[in-house]
C-alpha positions as CSV (number, residue, x, y, z in Angstrom):
1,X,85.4,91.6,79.1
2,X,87.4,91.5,82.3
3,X,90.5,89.9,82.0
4,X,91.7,87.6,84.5
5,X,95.3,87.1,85.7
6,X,97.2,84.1,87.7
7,X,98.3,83.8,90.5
8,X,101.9,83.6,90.0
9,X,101.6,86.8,87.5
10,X,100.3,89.5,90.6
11,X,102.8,88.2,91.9
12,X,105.9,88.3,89.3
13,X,103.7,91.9,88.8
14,X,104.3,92.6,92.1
15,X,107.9,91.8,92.7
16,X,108.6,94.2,89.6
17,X,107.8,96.8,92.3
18,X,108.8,95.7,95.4
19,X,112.0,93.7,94.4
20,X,113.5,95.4,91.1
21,X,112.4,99.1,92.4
22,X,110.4,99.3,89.1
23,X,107.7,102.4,90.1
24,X,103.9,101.5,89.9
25,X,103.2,103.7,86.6
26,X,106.1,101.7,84.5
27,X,105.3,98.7,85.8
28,X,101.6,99.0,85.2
29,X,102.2,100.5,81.9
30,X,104.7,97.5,80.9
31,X,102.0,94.8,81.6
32,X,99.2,96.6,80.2
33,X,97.5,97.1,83.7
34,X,95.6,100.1,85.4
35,X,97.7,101.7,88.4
36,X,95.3,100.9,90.7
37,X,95.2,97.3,89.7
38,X,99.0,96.9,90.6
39,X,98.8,99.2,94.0
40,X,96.2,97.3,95.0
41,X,98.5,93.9,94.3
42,X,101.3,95.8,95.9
43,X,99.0,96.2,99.0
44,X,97.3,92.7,99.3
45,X,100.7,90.9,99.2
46,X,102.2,93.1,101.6
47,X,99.1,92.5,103.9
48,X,98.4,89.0,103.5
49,X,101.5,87.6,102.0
50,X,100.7,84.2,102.7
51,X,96.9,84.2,101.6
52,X,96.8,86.7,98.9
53,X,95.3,86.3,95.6
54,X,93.3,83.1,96.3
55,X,92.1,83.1,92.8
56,X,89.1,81.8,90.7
57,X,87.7,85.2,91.9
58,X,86.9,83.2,95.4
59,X,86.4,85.7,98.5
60,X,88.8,85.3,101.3
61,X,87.3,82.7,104.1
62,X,87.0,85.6,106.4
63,X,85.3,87.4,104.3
64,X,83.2,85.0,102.9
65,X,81.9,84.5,106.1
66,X,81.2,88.2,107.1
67,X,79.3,88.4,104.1
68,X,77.0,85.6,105.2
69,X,76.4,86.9,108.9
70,X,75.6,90.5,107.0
71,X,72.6,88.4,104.9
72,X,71.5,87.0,108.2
């Protein structure tokens, strides 16, 4: 089953990294999460700080919307 994280917990899991100079591996291995997983929340918060993680699995607007035009 795919687990599913908050919100506020990519981004606590995030400022392990980017704030406390915790590397990716440790941090990943202290919260029980793939690498990839955290790089990838390292890299959408630096990106889109403001809009990352919109949750409940929702697709960015954007791309929610390029998605649609693609079906078209």
């Amino acid at each position: 089953m795919r687990r599913k994280f908050t919100k506020e917990f990519k981004f606590e899991a995030v400022k392990l990294v980017t704030d406390r100079g915790v590397s990716v591996a440790q941090a990943a291995r202290d919260l029980d999460l793939a690498e990839s997983v955290l790089r990838r929340w390292v890299r959408e918060a630096a990106d889109t700080p403001v809009t990352a993680f919109p949750g409940n699995g929702q697709q960015r607007a954007e791309l929610a919307e390029i998605a649609a035009l693609k079906k078209e």
